[in-house]
C-alpha positions in Angstrom: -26.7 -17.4 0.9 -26.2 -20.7 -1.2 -23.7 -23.3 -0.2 -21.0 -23.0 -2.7 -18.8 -25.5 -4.1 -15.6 -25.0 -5.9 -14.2 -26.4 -9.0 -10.0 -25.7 -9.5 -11.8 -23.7 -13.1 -14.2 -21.8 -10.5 -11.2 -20.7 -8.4 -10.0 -18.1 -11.2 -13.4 -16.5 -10.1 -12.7 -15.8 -6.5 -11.4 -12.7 -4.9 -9.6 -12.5 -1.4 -9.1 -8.7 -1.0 -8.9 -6.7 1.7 -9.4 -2.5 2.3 -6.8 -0.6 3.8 -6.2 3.4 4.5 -5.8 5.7 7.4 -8.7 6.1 9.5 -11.5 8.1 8.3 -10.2 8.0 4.5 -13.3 5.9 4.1 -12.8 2.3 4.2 -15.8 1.2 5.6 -17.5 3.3 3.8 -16.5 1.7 0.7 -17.3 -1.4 2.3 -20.8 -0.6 2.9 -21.3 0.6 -0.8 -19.6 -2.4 -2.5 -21.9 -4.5 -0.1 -24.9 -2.7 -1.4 -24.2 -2.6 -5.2 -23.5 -5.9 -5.2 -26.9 -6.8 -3.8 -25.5 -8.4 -0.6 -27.9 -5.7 1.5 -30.9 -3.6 0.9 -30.0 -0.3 2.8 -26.7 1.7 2.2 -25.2 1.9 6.4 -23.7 4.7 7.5 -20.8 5.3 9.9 -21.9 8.1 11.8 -25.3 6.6 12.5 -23.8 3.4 13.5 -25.5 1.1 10.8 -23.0 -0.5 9.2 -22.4 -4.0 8.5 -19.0 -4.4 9.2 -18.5 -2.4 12.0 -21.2 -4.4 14.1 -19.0 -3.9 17.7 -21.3 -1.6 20.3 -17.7 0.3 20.8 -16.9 0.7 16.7 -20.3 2.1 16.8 -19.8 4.3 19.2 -16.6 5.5 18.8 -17.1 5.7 14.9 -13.9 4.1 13.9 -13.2 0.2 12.3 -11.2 -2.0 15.7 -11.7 -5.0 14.6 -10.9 -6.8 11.0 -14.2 -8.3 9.5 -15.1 -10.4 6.9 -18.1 -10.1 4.6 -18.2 -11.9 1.6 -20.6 -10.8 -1.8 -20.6 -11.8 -5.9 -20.2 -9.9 -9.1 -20.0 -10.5 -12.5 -19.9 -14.1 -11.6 -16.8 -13.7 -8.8 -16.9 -14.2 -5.7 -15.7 -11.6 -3.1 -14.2 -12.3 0.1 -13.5 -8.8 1.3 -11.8 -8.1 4.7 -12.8 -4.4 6.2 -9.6 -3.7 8.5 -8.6 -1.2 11.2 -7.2 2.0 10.0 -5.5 3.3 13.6 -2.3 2.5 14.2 -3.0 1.1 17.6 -4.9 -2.0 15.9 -2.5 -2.9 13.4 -2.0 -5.9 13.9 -5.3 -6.8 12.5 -3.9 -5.2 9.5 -0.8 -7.5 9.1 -3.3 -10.8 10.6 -5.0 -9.8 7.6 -2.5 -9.3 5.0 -1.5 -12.6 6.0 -4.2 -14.3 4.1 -5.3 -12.1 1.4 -4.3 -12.0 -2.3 -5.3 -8.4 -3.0 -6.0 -5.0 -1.5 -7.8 -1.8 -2.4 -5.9 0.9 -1.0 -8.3 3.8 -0.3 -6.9 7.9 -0.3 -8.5 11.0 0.9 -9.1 13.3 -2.0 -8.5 16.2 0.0 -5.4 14.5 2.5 -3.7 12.3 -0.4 -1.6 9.6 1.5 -1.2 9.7 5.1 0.7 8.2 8.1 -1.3 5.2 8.4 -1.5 5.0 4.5 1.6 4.7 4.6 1.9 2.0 7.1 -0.5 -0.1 5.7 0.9 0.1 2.4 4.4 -0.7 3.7 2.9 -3.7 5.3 1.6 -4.9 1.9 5.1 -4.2 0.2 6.5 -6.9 2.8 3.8 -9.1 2.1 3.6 -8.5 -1.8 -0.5 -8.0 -1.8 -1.1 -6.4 -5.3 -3.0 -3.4 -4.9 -5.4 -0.9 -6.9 -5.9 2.8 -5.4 -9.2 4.8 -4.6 -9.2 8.0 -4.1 -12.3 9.0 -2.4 -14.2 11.8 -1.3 -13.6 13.1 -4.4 -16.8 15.8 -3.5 -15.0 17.1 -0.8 -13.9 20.9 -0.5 -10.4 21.0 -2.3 -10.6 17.3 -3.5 -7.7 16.8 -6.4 -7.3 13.6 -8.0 -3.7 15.0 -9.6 -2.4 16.1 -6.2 -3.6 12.7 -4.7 -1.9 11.1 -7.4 1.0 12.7 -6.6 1.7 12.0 -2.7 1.1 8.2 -3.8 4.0 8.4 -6.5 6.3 10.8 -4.0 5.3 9.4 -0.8 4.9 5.5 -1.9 7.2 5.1 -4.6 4.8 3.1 -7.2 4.0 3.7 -10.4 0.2 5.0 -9.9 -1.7 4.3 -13.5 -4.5 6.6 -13.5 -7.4 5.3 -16.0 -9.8 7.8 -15.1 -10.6 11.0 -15.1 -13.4 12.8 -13.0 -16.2 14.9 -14.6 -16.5 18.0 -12.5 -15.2 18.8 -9.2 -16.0 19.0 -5.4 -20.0 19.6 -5.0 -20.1 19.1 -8.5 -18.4 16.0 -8.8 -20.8 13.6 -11.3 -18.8 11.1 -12.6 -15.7 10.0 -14.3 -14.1 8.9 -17.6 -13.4 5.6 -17.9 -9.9 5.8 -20.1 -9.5 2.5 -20.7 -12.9 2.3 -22.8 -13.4 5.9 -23.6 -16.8 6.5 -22.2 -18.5 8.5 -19.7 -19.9 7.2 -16.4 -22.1 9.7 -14.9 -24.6 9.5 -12.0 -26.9 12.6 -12.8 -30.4 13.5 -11.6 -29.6 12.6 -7.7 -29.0 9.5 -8.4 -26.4 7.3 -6.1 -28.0 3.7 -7.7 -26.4 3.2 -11.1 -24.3 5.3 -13.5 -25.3 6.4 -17.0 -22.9 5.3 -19.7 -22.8 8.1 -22.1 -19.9 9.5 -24.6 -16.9 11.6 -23.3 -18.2 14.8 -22.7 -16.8 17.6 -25.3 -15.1 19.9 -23.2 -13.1 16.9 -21.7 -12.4 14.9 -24.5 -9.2 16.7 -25.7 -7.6 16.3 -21.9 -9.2 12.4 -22.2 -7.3 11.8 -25.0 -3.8 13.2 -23.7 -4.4 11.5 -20.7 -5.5 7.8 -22.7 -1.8 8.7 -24.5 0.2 8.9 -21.0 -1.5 5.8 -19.8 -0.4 4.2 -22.7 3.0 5.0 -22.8 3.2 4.7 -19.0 1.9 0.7 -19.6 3.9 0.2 -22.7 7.8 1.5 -21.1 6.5 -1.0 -18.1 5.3 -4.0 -20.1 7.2 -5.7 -23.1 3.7 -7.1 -25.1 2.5 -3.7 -24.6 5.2 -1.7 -25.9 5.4 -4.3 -28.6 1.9 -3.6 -30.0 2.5 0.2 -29.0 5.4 0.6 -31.1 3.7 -1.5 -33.8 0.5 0.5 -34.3 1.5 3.4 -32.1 -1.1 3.1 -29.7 -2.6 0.3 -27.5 -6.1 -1.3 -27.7 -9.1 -1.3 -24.9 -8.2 -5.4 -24.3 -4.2 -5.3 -24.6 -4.3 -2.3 -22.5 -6.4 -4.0 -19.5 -4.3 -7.0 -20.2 -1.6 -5.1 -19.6 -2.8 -3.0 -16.6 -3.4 -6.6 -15.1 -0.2 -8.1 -15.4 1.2 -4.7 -13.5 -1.0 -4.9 -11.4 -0.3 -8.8 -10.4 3.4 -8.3 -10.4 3.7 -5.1 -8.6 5.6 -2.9 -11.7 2.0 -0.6 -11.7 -1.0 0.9 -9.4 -4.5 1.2 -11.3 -5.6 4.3 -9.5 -9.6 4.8 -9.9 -11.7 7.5 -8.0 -15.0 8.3 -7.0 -17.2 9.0 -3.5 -18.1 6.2 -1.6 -20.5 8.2 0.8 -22.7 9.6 -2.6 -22.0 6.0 -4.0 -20.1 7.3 -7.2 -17.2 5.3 -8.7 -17.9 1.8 -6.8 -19.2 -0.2 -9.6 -16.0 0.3 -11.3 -14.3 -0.2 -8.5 -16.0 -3.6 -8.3 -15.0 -4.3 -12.1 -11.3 -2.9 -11.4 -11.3 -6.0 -8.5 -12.4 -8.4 -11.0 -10.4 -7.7 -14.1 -7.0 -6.7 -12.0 -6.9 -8.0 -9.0 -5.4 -11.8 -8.4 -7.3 -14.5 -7.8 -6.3 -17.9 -5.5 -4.9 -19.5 -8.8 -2.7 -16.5 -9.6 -0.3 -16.4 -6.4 2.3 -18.6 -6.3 2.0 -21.8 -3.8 2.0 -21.2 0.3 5.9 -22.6 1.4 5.5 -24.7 5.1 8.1 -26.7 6.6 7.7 -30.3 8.9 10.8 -32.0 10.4 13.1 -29.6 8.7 12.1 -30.0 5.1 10.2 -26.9 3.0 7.4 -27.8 1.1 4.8 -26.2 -1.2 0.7 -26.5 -1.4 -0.8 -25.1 -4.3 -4.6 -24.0 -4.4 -5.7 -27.2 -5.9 -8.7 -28.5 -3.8 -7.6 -32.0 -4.5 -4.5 -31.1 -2.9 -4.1 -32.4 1.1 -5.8 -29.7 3.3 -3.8 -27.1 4.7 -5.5 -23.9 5.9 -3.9 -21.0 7.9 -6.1 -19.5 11.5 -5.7 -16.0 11.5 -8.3 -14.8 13.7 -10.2 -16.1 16.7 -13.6 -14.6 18.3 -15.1 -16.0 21.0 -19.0 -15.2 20.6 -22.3 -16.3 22.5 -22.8 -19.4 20.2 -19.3 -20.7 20.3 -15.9 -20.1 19.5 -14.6 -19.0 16.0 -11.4 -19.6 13.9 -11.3 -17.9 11.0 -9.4 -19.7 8.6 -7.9 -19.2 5.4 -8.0 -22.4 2.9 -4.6 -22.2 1.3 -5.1 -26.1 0.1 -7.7 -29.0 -0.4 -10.7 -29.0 1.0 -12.3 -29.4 4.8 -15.7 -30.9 5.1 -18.5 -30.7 8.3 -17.0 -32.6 10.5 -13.6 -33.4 9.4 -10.9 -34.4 11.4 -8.1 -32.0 11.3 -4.4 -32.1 12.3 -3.5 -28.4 14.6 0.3 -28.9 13.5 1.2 -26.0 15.7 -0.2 -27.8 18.9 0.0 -31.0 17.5 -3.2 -32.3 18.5 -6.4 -33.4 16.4 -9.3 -31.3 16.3 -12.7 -31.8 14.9 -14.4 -29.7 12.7 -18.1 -28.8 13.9 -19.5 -26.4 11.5 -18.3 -24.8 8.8 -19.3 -21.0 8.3 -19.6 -18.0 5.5 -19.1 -15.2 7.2 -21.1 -11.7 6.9 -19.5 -9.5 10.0 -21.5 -10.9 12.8 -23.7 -13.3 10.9 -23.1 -16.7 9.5 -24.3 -19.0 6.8 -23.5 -23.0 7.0 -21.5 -24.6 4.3 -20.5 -28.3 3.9 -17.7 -27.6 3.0 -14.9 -25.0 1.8 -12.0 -25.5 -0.4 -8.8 -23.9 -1.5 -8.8 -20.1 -1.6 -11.7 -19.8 0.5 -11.8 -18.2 3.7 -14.2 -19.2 6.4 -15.1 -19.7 10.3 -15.2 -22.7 11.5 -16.7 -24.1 15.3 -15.6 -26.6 17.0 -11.8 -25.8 17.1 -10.5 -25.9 20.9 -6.6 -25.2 20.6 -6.1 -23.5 17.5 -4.8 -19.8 18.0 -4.3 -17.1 15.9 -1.3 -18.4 13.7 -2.2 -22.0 14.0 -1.8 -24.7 10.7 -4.7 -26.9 9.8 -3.8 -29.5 8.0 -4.8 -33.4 6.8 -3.3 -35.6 9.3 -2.0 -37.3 6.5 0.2 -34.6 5.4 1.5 -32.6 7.9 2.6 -29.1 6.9 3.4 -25.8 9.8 2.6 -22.3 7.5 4.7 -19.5 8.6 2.2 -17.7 11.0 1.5 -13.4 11.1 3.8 -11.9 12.9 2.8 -9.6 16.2 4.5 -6.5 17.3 5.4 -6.1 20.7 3.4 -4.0 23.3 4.9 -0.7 24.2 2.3 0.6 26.5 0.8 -1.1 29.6 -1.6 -0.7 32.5 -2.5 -2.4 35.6 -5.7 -4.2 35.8 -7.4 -5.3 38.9 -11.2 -6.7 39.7 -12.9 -4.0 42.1 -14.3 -7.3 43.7 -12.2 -10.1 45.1 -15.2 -12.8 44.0 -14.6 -11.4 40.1 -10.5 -11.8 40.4 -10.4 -15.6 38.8 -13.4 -14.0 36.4 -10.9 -11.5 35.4 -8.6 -13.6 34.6 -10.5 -16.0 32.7 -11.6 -13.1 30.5 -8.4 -11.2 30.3 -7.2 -15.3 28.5 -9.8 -14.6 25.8 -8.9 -11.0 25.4 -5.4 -12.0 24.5 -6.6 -15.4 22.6 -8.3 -13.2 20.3 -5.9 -10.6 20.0 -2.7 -11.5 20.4 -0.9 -8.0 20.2 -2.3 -8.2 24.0 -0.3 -9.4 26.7 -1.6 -10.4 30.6 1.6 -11.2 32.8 1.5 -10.6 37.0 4.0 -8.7 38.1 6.6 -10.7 40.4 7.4 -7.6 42.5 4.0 -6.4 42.5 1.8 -9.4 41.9 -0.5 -7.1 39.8 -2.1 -7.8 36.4 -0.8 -5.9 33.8 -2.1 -5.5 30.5 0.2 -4.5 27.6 -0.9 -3.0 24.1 0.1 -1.4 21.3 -1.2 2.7 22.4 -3.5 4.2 24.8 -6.8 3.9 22.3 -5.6 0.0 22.3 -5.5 -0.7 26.0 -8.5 1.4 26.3 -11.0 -1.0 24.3 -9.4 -3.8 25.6 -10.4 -2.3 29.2 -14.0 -1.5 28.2 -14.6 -4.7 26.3 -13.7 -6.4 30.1 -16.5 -4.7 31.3 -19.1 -4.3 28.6 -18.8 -7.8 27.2 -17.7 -9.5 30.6 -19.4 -7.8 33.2 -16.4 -7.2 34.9 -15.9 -4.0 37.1 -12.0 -3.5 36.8 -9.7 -0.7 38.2 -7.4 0.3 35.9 -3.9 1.9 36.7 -2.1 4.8 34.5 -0.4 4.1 31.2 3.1 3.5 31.3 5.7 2.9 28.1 7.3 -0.5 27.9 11.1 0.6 28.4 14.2 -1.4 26.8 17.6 -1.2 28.3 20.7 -1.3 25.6 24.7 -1.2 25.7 26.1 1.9 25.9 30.3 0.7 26.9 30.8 -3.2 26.7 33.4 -5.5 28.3 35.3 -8.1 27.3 36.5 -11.5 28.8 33.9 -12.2 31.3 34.4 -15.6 32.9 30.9 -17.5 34.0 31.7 -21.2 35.7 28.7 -22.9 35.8 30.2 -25.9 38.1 27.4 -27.8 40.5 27.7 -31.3 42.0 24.8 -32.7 44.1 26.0 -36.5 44.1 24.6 -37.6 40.7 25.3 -36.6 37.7 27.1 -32.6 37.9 26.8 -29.5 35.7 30.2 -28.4 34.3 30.5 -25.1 32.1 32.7 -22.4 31.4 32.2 -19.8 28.7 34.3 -16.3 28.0 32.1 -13.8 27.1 32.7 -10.1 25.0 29.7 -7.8 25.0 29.3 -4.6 22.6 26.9 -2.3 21.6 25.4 -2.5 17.8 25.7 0.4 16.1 22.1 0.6 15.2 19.3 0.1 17.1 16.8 -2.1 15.5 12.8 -0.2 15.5 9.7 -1.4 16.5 8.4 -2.6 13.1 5.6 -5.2 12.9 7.6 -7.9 11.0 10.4 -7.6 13.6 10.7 -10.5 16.6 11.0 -9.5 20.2 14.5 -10.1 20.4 15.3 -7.9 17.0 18.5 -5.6 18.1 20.2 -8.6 19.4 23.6 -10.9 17.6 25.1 -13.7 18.9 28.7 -15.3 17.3 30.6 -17.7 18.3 34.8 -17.0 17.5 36.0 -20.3 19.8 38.6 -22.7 17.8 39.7 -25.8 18.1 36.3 -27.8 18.8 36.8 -26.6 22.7 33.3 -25.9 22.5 31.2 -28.3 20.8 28.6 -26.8 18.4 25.4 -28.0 20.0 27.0 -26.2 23.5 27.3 -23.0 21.8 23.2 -23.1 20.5 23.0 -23.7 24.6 25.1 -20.7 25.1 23.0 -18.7 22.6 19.6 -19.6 24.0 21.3 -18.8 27.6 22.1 -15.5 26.4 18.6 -14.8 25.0 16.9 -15.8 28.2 18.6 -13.0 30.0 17.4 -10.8 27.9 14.5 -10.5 29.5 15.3 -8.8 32.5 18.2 -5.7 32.5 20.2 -4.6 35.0 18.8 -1.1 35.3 15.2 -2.4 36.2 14.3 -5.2 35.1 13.2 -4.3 31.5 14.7 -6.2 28.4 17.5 -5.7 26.8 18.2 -4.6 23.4 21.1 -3.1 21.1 24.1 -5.4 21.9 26.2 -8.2 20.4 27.6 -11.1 22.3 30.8 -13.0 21.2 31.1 -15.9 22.9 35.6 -16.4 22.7 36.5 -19.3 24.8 35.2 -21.9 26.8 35.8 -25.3 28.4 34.0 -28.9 29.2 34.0 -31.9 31.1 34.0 -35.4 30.2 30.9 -36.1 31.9 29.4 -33.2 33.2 29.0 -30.8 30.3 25.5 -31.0 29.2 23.5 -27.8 26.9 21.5 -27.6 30.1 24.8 -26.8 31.8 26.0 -24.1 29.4 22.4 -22.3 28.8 22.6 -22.2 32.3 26.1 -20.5 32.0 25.3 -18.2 28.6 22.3 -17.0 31.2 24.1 -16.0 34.0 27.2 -15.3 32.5 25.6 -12.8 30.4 23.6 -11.0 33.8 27.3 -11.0 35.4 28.3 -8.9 31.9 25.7 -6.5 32.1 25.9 -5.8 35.4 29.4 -4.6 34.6 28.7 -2.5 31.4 27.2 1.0 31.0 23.3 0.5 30.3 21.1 3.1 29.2 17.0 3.6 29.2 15.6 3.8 25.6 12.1 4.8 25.3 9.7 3.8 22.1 8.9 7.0 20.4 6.8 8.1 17.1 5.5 9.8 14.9 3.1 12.4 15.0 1.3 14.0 12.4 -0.9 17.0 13.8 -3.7 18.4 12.0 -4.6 22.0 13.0 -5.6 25.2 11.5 -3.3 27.9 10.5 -4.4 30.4 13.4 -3.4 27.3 15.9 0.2 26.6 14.3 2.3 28.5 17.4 -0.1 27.1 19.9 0.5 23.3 19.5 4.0 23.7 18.5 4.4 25.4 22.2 2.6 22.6 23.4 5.0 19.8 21.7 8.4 21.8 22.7 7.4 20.7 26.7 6.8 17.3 25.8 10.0 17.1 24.4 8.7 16.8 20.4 11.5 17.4 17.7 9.1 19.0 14.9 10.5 17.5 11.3 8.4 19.3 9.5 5.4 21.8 8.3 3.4 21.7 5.3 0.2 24.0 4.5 -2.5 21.7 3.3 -6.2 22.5 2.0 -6.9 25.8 4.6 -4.7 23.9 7.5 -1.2 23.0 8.4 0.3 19.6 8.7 2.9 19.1 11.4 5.1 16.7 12.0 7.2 15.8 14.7 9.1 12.7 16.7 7.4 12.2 20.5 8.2 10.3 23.4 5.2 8.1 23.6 4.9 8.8 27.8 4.2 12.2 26.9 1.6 11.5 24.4 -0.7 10.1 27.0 -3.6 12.7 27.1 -2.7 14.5 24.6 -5.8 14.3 22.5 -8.2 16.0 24.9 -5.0 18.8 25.2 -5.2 19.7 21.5 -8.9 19.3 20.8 -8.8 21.9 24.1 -6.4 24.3 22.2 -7.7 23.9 18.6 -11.2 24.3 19.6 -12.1 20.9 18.6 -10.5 20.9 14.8 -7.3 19.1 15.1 -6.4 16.1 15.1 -3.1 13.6 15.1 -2.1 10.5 14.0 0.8 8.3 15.5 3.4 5.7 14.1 6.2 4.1 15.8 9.5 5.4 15.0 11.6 3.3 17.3 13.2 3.8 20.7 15.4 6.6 22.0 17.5 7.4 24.7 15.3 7.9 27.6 15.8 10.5 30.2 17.3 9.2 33.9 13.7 9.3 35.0 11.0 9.0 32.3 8.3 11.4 33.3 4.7 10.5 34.0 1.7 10.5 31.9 0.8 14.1 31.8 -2.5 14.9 32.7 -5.9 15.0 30.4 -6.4 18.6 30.1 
């Protein structure tokens, strides 16, 4: 691939996009079409024989499913494409929102058959809070029971957009051959076998009546949405080819409209226009408005100019044979081989080694990369997931992904005391690279314990210990990451936080009121750690100065840490801080986080506390004969079913779960559906946990 440079003109011509669905709804399939079509490979891979370019892990291969985000990049009509293949499980979502984090656009791909689903819906909540225009794909469309209206409609019911359909297939299932471009009024048919190129040809006769009504809802759907449309609508009473894909473009950009196009990635039907849909609708680095950063307090804005000062955003880190990589996204100026660089997260310099286009797991050198590119780099020794890089000149800190918390955890230990400071070596990279993972020792144990986002989570993290490190490890049973939350409060707790060692003492007294929220905050991936927790301050009269009452706040949040009931953190309460008194020359905020720490334990200790454990979603799969079956099996596993839908020649059930009793549960319902259902998994939130949460139940 040819070193590219970037004018601020060329910019219009780039693409940062990324594909998002449920698993299995065919992202990576997609990938691996749009890949070849372009002309970026020379064989069409395949997921189930473990060819793909994206997918490139030994364990994605093996296991048949997208774990890790990847980055490919490819050209057409004279754009470039910087396309990011992410996860589709729940359990690896954070690559999702890592990925979000730096990308101007999104395809979001549909089953044909399933519409939208959990994950679908996940993923496209996460681009709602990171407002990614989108475009739809509904693939599959050759599938048994495919339906492009009844896709249409989950988006619209489930999502809440305004899906703009522009086209229309030409037959159905098996004989799915094409579609109808609306927008142009023409046929694009792959006929004959062939999956290489579509045929443009006139609307076919017996679809051109339903063409034309549908051409006349798009219109009227772009026109009540878009005032230069509905202008020229109501002046001529119908909209042309260019002000209707000006049109679809502008709703696309601002969020008021969802192109939806269709097709079947796996026959390689429908990707070319896909590929044009990306060009004409989707952003590019000059259309999004300027990144915000902040240094020393002040906010400030870097557009995608690359004579701009440099500013670039690390959202992903992989450690490989040849080196360590930082993928970065360019949001500003330009970086050259060997620049010096400013990490304005660790503040320290770094040097720039080499400067990489990546394809999955191969690389081409460039000299450089400018604004709205995204690249790896080697050479970078501090920079983490999240980090800024920036010209030293200008420092700038970008607001960084956020990362859920765990809610499952193991324990980890070498099977060989000679590998234990291995294992610990490795399990820093693990969580370097992926910093949804968490390694902490136990104090009461002095274990290793991993913590991830689900079972399938912790499980590659386990086998990429041994298969990439070499490292034997026993690995305990899952266990749920409990919180501990208010039930009764009390009021008017005293702390005195008075020490005197013959220097200078430590003199604080704070009054402390502590009271449950009404509302338990849930696990969502923008929240922070300590989400479900208020502080206020009601003291008068300056008794408390208002730098001692920060103290008393970060006191208060350090002891959320560990609850009274065993240690777990604490969650679901709101702390009033009424009273308090000083000293002359005592009183320091060291003395009074000190007090907000331990006056807050001594509060808790006296209120009621209750377990909560995380609990979600499932969506079950099954066929109709096996409804009864593995609704008896969720009653014991104390599963409130929400609801039942018949879908396509099976039933869809849903239902809120403990997460502890989830823990095997996919080798129980593949043993009681003989192999055909399946379930998917969201996070809901926490719950009031039983007096003793149970153990995993067994696999089987």
């Amino acid at each position: 691939m040819r070193n590219t440079v970037y004018s601020l003109k060329s910019l219009a011509a780039v693409r940062n996009l990324g594909i998002l669905a449920h698993v299995d709804a065919g992202k990576t399939t997609v990938t691996e079409r749009i890949l070849y079509a372009t002309g970026t490979t020379h064989k069409r891979g395949e997921v189930h024989d473990g060819t793909t370019v994206t997918d490139f892990d030994p364990q994605e291969r093996d296991r048949g499913i997208t774990i890790f985000a990847a980055a490919v990049s490819c050209a057409w009509d004279g754009c470039r494409i910087n396309l990011i293949d992410t996860p589709g499980h729940v359990d690896f979502a954070d690559e999702v929102e890592r990925s979000l984090r730096v990308l101007d656009g999104a395809v979001a791909v549909f089953d044909a058959v399933a519409g939208v689903e959990p994950q679908s819906e996940s993923v496209w909540r996460q681009a709602d809070r990171h407002g990614v225009p989108r475009i739809a794909f509904v693939n599959k469309m050759d599938r048994a029971g495919a339906d492009l209206d009844t896709a249409v409609a989950s988006i619209r019911e489930r999502l809440h957009p305004a899906p703009l359909v522009v086209q229309l297939p030409i037959g159905a299932e098996d004989g799915f051959v094409g579609v109808v471009d609306l927008v142009r009024m023409r046929a694009l048919v792959w006929s004959n076998g062939s999956e290489d190129a579509a045929e443009v040809r006139p609307v076919p006769d017996g679809l051109r009546d339903e063409a034309l009504l549908r051409r006349r809802l798009l219109e009227e759907a772009v026109a009540e949405r878009h005032p230069a449309a509905l202008e020229e609508f109501c002046e001529r009473e119908t909209l042309g080819a260019t002000a209707l894909a000006s049109a679809l473009r502008d709703l696309t950009r601002t969020g008021d409209g969802v192109v939806v196009l269709c097709g079947s990635a796996y026959r390689n039907r429908g990707i070319e226009p896909l590929l044009d849909a990306v060009v004409a609708y989707l952003p590019s680095p000059l259309d999004v408005p300027a990144v915000r950063g902040t240094w020393d307090g002040t906010e400030q804005e870097r557009a995608a100019d690359p004579a701009a000062p440099f500013a670039a955003l690390a959202f992903k880190v992989n450690a490989t044979a040849t080196g360590r990589l930082t993928y970065l996204r360019v949001c500003s100026g330009t970086i050259e081989k060997g620049a010096t660089v400013w990490d304005a997260t660790a503040r320290r310099t770094e040097r720039i080694g080499r400067i990489l286009r990546v394809q999955a797991d191969r690389h081409a050198p460039l000299e450089c990369a400018l604004a709205g590119d995204i690249v790896a780099v080697v050479g970078l020794k501090s920079a983490r997931a999240g980090s800024t890089l920036c010209d030293p000149g200008a420092p700038l800190v970008l607001e960084p992904p956020n990362v859920a918390e765990p809610v499952v955890f193991v324990a980890v230990e070498a099977r060989r005391s000679a590998d234990a400071d291995r294992l610990a070596s490795a399990l820093g990279r693990l969580t370097e690279e992926d910093p949804s993972l968490v390694a902490r020792t136990d104090p009461e144990t002095g274990q290793t314990v991993l913590s991830g986002m689900g079972e399938l989570h912790l499980e590659v993290a386990v086998e990429k210990l041994r298969q990439a490190q070499g490292i034997d490890v026993n690995v305990g049973r899952p266990r749920v990451a409990l919180r501990e939350t208010v039930v009764r409060g009390v009021s008017g707790v005293l702390y005195r936080h008075v020490k005197q060692d013959g220097g200078a003492g430590q003199f604080a007294h704070v009054l402390l009121d502590v009271e449950p929220v009404e509302r338990i905050e849930p696990v969502e991936r923008a929240e922070s750690s300590d989400s479900g927790f208020v502080f206020r301050s009601v003291v008068g009269g300056g008794r408390v100065p208002q730098e001692y009452v920060r103290a008393v706040e970060a006191g208060c949040r350090d002891a959320l840490a560990e609850g009274p009931l065993g240690g777990h953190p604490v969650t679901g309460l709101r702390v009033t801080l009424t009273d308090g008194a000083t000293h002359p020359k005592d009183s320091s905020e060291m003395a009074f986080r000190t007090a907000g720490r331990l006056g807050l334990r001594q509060a808790l200790r006296a209120c009621a506390m209750r377990l909560l454990e995380p609990v979600v979603e499932v969506t079950v799969t099954v066929p109709e004969e096996a409804v009864g079956g593995v609704l008896g099996d969720l009653a014991p596993r104390r599963g409130r079913v929400s609801g039942q839908a018949a879908r396509a020649g099976t039933t869809v059930v849903t239902a809120t779960v403990p997460l502890a009793e989830l823990f095997g549960y996919a080798t129980r319902l593949r043993s009681r559906t003989q192999g055909r259902g399946t379930f998917t998994t969201r996070p809901a939130g926490y719950a009031p946990a039983p007096v003793a949460v149970p153990s995993p139940a067994p696999a089987g």
